[in-house]
N, C-alpha and C positions, 0 to 999 in steps of 0.2 A: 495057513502059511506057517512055514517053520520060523523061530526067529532067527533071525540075520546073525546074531552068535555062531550057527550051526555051520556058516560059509566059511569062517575064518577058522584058523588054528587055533589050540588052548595058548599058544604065544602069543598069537594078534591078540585075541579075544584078552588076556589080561594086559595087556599094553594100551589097550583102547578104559580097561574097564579103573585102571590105576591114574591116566587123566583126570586133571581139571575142566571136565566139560559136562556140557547139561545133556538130559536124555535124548533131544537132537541134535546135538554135535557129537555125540556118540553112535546115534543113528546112523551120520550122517558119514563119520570116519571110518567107521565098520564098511558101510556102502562103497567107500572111497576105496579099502583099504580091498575089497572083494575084485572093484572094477580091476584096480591096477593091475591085480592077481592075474584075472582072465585078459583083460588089452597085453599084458606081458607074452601070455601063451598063443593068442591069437596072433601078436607079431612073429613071436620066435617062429611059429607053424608056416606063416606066409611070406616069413623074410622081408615083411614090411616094419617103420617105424610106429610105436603106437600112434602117432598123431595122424598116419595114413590109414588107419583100421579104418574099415567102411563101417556103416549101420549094418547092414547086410550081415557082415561077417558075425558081429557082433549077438545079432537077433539068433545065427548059426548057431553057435557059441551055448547061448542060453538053451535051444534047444536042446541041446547033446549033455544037460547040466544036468547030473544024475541029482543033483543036492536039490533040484526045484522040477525035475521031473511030476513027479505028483502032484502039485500045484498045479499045472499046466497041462494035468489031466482032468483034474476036477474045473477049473476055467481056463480055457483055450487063451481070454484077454489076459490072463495073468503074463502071459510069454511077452505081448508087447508092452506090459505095463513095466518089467522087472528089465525087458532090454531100456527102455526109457532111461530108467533109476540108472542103469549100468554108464550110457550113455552121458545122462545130467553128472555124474561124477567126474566128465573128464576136463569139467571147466577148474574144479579146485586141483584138478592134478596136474591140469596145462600153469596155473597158477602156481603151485606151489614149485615146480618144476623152473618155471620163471625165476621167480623171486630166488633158487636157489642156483641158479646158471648152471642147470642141468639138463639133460633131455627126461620127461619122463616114465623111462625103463628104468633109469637110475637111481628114482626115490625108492628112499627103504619104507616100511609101515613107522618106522620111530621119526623120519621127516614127517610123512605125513600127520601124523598126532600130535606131531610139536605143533605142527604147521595150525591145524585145529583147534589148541589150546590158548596159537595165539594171536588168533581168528576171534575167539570166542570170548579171551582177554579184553582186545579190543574192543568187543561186540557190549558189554556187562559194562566198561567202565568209560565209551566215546557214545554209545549208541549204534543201534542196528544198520542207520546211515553211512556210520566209520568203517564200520566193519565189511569185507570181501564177501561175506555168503549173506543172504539175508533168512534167517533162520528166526 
């Protein structure tokens, strides 16, 4: 599998990598920051809000992903496992989107990483309990 670096921009990618956060909250905002990416194109394409994206669309989506193409030639399961990942991302984005009284098509990647940082803030100095993601 290629790493998750390879999906985002050299923008995102040192936005995420200049954070305060541990190698799965990195994992984790990387993943975040990919989902938004595609739930954003998946709406704009169907005129739908990201919060109305089906699974369906979504599993589409990953098929047609030239960036994980190869993976999902070499294991067929890789395609449901990586729609999953895409999918499990939309809880910290319906979240952060919350928390920020926005819709989320409106988060940028510098919400989202604040959002992570202070997630993960939380998480280091209340306990894993305090904290929104359990990481």
């Amino acid at each position: 599998m290629q790493p998750l670096a390879e999906f985002l921009t050299p923008e995102e990618c040192a936005e995420v990598d200049t954070a305060l956060l541990s190698s799965k909250e990195k994992f984790s905002a990387r993943l975040a920051i990919y989902a938004l990416r595609v739930l954003k194109q998946i709406a704009g394409e169907t005129g739908l809000s990201v919060a109305d994206v089906t699974d369906r669309q979504v599993m589409d989506w990953v098929k047609k992903d030239g960036s994980i193409k190869q993976s999902i030639e070499l294991d067929a399961s890789f395609e449901n496992f990586f729609t999953n990942l895409v999918l499990a991302s939309l809880r910290p984005l319906k979240q952060i989107a919350a928390e920020g009284e926005s819709a989320i098509e409106q988060l940028t990647v510098k919400q989202v990483v604040a959002w992570f940082e202070k997630d993960g803030k939380i998480r280091r100095e209340k306990g894993v309990d305090a904290a929104f993601l359990n990481l």
